[in-house]
One Martini backbone bead per residue (centre of mass of N, CA, C, O) as a GRO file, in nm:
protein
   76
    1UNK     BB    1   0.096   0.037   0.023
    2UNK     BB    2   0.039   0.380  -0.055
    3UNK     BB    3   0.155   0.715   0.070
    4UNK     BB    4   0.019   0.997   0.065
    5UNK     BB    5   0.097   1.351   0.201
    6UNK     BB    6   0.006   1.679   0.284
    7UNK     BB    7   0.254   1.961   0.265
    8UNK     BB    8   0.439   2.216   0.388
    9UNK     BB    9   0.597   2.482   0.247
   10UNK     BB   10   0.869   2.647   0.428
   11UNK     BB   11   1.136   2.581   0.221
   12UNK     BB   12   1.343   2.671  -0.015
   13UNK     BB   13   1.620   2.470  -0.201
   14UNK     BB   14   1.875   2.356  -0.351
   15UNK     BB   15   1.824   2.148  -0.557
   16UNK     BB   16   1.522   2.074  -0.596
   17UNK     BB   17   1.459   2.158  -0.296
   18UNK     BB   18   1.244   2.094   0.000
   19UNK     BB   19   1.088   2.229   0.324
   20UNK     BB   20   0.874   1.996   0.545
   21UNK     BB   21   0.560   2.004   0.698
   22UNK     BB   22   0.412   1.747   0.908
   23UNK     BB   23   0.301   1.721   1.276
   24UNK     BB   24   0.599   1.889   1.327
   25UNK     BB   25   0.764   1.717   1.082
   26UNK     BB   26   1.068   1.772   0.925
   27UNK     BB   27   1.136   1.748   0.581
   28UNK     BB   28   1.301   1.690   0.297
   29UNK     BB   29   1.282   1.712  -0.046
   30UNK     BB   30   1.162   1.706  -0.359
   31UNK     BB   31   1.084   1.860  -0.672
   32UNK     BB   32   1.159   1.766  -0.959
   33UNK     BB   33   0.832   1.698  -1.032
   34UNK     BB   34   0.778   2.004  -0.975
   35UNK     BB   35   0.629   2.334  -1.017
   36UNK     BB   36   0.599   2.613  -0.885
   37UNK     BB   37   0.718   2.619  -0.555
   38UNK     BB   38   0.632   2.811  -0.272
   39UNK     BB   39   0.593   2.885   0.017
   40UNK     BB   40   0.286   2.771   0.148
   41UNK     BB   41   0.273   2.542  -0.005
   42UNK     BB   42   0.097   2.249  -0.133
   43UNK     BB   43   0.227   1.892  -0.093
   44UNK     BB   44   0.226   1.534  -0.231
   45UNK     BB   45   0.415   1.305  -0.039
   46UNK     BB   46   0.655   1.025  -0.159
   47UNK     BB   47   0.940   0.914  -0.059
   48UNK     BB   48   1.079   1.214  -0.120
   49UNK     BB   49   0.830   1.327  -0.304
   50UNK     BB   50   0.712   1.545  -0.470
   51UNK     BB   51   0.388   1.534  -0.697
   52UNK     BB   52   0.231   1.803  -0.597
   53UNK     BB   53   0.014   2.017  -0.586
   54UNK     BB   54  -0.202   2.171  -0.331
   55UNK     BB   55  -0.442   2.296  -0.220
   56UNK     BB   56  -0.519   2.366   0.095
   57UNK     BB   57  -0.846   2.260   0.143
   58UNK     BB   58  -0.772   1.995   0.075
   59UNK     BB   59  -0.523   1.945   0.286
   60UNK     BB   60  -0.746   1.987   0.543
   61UNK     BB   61  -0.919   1.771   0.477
   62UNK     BB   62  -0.707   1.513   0.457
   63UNK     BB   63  -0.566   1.598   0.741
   64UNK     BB   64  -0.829   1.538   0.912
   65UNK     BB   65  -0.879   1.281   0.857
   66UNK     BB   66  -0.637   1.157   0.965
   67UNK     BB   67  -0.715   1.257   1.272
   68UNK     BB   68  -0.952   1.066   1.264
   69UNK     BB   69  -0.818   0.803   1.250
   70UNK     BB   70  -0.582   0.855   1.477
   71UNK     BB   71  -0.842   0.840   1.690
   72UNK     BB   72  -0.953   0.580   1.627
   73UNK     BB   73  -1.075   0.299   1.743
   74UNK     BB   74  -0.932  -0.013   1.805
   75UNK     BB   75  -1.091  -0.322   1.777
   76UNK     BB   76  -1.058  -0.640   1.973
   0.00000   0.00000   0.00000
């Protein structure tokens, strides 16, 4: 199973690279995949790469679900 998630980028970096925050956890990525992406914008990453721009709104939905799965109770 894959799993990409929007993150939120805070600095964009030399060769390609940008830090995005996502949980409060700043990790590298790569832009290499994407274009005209500047501090602010909300990208979808997977294994250490940019895949997509996304909308704020979509990721703030998207990022929600996920708050919702990670609280909800697993069954015994």
């Amino acid at each position: 199973m894959c799993l990409a998630l929007p993150a939120l980028v805070t600095e964009i970096l030399p060769d390609d690279m940008a830090k995005v925050e996502l949980g409060g956890v700043r990790q590298r990525v790569s832009l290499a995949l994407v274009s005209d992406v500047a501090p602010g914008d909300y990208v979808i990453v997977h294994v250490g790469y940019a895949l997509a721009r996304v909308d704020p709104e979509e990721a703030a939905k998207t990022l929600a679900l996920f708050a919702e799965i990670g609280s909800a109770e697993v069954p015994a």
